[in-house]
C-alpha positions in Angstrom: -102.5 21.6 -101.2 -103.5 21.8 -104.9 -101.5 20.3 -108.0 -103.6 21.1 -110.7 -101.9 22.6 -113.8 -98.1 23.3 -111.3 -96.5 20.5 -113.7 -95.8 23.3 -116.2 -93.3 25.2 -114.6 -91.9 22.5 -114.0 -91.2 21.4 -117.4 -90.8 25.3 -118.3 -87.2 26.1 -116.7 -85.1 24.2 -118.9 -87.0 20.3 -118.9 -89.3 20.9 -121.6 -87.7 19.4 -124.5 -87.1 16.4 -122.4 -90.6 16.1 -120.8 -91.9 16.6 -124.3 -90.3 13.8 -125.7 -90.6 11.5 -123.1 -94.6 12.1 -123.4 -94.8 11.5 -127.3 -92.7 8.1 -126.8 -95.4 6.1 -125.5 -98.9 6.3 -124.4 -98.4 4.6 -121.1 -98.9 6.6 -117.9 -95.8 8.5 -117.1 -95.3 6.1 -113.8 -95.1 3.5 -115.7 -93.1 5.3 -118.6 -90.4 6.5 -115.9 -89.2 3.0 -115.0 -88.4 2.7 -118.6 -84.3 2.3 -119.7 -82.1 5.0 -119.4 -78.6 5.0 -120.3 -77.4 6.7 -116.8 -80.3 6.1 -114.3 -81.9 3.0 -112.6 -85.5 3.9 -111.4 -87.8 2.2 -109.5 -91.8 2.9 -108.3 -92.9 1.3 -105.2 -96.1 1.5 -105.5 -97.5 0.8 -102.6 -95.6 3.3 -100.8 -96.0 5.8 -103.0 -92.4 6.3 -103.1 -89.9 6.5 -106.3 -86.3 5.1 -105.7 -83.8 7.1 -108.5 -80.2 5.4 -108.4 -77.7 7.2 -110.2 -76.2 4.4 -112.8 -73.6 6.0 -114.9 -71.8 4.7 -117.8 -69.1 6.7 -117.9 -67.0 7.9 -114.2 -69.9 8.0 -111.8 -70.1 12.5 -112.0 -73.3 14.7 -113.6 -71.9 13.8 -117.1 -74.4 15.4 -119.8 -75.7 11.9 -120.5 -76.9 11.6 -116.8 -78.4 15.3 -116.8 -80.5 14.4 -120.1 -81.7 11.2 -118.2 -82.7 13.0 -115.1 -84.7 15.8 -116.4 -86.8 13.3 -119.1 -87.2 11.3 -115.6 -88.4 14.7 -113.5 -90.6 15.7 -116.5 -92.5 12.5 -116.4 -92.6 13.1 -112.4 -94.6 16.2 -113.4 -96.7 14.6 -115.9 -98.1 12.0 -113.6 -99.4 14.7 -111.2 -101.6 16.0 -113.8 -105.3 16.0 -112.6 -104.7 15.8 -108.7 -106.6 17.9 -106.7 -105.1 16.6 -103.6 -102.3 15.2 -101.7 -104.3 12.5 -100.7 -104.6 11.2 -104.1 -100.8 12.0 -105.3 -99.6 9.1 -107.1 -96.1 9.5 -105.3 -95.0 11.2 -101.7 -91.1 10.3 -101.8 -88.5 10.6 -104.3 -85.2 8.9 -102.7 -81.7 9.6 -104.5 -79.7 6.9 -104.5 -76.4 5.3 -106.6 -75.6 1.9 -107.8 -71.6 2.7 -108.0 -70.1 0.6 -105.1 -68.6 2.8 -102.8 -69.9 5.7 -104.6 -72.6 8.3 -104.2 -71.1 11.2 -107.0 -67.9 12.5 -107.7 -69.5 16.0 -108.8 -69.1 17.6 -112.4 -68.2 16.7 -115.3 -64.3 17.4 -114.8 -63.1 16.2 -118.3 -66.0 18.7 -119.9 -65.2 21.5 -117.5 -61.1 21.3 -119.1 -62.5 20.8 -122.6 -64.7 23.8 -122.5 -62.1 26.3 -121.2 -59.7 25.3 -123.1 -62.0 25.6 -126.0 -63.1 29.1 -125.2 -66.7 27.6 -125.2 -67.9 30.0 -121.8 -72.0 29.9 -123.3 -71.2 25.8 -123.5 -70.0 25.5 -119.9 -72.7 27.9 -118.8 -75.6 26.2 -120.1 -74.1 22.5 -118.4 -74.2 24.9 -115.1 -77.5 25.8 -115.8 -78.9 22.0 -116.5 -77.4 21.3 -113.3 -78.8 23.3 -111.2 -82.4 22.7 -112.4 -82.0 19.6 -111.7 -81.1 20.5 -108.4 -84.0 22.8 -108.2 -86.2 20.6 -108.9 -85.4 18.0 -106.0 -85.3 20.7 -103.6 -89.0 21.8 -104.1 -90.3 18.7 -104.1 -90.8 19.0 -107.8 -93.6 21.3 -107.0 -95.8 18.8 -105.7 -95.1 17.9 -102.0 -93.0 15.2 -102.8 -90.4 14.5 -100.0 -87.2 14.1 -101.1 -84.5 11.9 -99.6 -80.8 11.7 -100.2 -79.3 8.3 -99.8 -75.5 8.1 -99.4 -73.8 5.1 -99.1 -70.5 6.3 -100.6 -68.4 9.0 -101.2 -70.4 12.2 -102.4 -68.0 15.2 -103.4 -68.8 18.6 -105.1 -71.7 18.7 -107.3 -72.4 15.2 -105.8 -72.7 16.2 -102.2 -74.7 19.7 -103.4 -77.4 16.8 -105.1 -77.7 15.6 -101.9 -77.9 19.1 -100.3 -81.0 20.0 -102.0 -83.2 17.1 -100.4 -85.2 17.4 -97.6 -83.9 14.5 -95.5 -80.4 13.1 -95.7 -79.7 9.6 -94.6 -75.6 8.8 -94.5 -74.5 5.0 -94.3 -71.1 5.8 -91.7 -68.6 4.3 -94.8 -69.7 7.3 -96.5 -67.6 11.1 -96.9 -68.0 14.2 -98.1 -66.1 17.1 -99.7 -65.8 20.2 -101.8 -62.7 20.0 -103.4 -62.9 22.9 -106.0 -60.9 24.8 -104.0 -57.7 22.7 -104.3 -58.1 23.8 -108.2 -58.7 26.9 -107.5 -62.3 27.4 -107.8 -65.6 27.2 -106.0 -68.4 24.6 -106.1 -71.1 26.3 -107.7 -74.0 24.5 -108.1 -76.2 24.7 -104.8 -73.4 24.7 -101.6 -73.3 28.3 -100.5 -76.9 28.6 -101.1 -78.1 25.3 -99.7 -75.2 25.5 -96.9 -75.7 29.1 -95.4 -79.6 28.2 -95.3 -78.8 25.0 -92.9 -75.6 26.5 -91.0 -75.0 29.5 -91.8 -72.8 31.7 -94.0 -69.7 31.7 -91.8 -69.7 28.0 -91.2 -71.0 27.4 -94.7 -68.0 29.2 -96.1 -65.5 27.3 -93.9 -66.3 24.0 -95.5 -66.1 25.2 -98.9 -62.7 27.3 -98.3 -61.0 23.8 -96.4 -61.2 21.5 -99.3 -61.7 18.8 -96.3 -63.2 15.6 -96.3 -65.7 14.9 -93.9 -67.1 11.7 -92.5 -71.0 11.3 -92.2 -70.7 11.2 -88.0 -69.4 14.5 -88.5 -72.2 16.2 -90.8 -74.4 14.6 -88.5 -72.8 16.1 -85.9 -73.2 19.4 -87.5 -77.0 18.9 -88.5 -76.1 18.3 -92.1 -76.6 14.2 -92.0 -80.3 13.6 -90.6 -79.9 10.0 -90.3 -77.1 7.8 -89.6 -77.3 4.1 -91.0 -75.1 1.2 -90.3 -72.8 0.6 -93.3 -74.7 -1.6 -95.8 -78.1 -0.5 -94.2 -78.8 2.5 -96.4 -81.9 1.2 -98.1 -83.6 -0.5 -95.0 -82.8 2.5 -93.1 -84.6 4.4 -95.5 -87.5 2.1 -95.9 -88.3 1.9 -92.3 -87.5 6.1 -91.7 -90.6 6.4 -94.4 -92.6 3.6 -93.0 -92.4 5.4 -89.4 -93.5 9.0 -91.4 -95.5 8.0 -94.1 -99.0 8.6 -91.5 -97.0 12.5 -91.1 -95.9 13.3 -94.8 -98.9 15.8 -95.2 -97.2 17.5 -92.0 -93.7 17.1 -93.0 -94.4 18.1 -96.6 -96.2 21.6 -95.2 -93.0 21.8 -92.9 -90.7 21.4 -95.5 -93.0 23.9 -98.0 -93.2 26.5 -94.8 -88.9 26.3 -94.9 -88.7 27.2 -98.3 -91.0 30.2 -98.1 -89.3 31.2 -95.5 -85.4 30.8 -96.5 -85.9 30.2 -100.1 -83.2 29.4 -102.7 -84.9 29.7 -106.0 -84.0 29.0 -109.7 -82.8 32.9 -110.3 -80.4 32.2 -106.9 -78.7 28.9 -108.2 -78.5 30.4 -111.9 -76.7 34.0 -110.6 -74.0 31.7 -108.5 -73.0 29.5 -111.8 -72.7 32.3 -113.1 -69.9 33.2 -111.2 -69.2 30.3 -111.1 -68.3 30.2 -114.9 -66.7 33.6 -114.9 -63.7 31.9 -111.9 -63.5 28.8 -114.2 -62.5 31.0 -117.1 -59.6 32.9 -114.5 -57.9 29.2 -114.1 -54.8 28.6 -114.8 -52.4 26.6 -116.8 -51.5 25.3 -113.3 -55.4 25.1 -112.3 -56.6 23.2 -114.9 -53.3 20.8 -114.3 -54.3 20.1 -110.6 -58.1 19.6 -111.7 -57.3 17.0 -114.5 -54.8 15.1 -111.9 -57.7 15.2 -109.0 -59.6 13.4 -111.7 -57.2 11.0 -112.5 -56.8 10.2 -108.8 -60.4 9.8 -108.6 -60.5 7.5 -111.2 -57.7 5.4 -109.6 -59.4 5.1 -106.5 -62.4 4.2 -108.1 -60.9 1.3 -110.2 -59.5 -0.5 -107.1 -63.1 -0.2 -105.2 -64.6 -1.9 -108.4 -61.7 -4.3 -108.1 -61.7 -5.3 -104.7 -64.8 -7.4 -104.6 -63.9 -9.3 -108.1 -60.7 -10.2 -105.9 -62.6 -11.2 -103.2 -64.8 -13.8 -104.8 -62.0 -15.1 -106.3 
């Protein structure tokens, strides 16, 4: 497996500003550069393992706001950067990348909801277009083991829904804590997620069965994605981390076998960029045929995510009390 010179295609669809600047900020290696503050992200390198731990930390409500997206592709570039000059897997300075979230209770709520009104209602289609298109790089990205054989691992240990739960789609491995549930609610407003699900869906289950969870709107617990092959890993609730500590620690000896496995899937059901970019772009097209009445149902989906999200952050303030 050579990684010689693949770190610039990496920063070539759509990253390169941010790799760029995140190179000319400091002169420290890029492993060291990426545990550096960000506004909207929480990263950590263990070392040892080889392994980098990227919590999503947002300042705002816990969704891909624009913020977050500019954090996470100034944190892939630098992934990129520190590959420069392996020959090898054996001398890869990292082997995992793990997805996580610091929001209690939380994994993602999706996209940027309050952008999505503002940019309709503004008329601005090229402006919502290129926030689908940072989105789905990202997405890319984690889903090709950022063209270096890292394996990627979803962590959820909260509710992940929409553009939250496609993140997680795009991982090689997902490990669920039980507490934790899933949905695609687009529908309910009249429109479709578009950032990764039918692609990323159909490839695991099929395009029937794939197209019955994004028509139903339902949420679904992590026993039943597991049931359904979508959920690799259960963990006990509040066991997310060890769980996925000790799944690495049992493969870490495999990885050059899993990471060939997971390479050998993607050749031979590939989702690539052109894919994910085609779908948000029809994805755009049914956000400008909302309604009125749509754009109503979306802003008040919001609002009751934000509610529910208020009284999670609450609860354990009133507990301590």
């Amino acid at each position: 497996m050579t990684y010689v010179n693949s770190v610039r295609p990496v920063a070539s669809i759509g990253t390169r500003q941010y790799a760029d600047e995140a190179v000319s900020a400091s002169n420290s290696s890029p492993l060291v550069e990426i545990e550096r503050a960000y506004s909207d992200l929480d990263v950590v390198v263990a070392h040892a393992e080889r392994t980098l731990w990227c919590y999503l930390k947002p300042q705002a409500r816990p969704s891909f706001t624009e913020a977050m997206l500019r954090d996470l592709h100034r944190a892939q570039g630098l992934i990129g950067q520190a590959f420069e000059g392996c020959s090898s897997s054996a001398d890869a300075p990292l082997q995992y990348c793990v997805l996580g979230s610091r929001t209690p209770g939380v994994c993602n709520l999706g996209g940027d909801l309050a952008l999505f009104s503002a940019k309709i209602q503004a008329g601005d289609r090229e402006g919502l277009r290129r926030y689908a298109h940072s989105c789905v790089e990202a997405v890319y990205l984690n889903s090709v083991g950022y063209n270096h054989g890292i394996i990627t691992v979803g962590l959820a240990q909260g509710d992940a829904l929409g553009g939250g739960w496609e993140c997680l789609m795009s991982c090689d491995k997902l490990i669920a804590e039980r507490q934790a549930k899933f949905s695609l609610p687009e529908v309910l407003f009249n429109l479709f997620p578009g950032m990764g699900a039918h692609s990323y869906l159909t490839r695991r289950i099929g395009a029937a069965r794939a197209e019955q969870i994004i028509m139903s709107g339902k949420v679904y617990t992590a026993e039943e994605l597991h049931g359904m092959g979508l959920v690799d890993v259960l963990a006990e609730d509040g066991d997310g981390e060890r769980t996925v500590r000790e799944w690495i620690q049992r493969n870490s000896a495999r990885h050059n076998a899993h990471s060939a496995i997971f390479k050998a899937r993607r050749r031979v059901s590939p989702v690539t960029l052109e894919e994910l970019r085609d779908v948000t772009d029809v994805w755009v097209d049914a956000a400008f045929g909302m309604t009125e009445q749509d754009l109503r149902r979306m802003t008040q989906l919001a609002a009751a995510q934000d509610r529910s999200q208020r009284r999670r952050s609450a609860a354990p303030a009133a507990a301590a009390e």
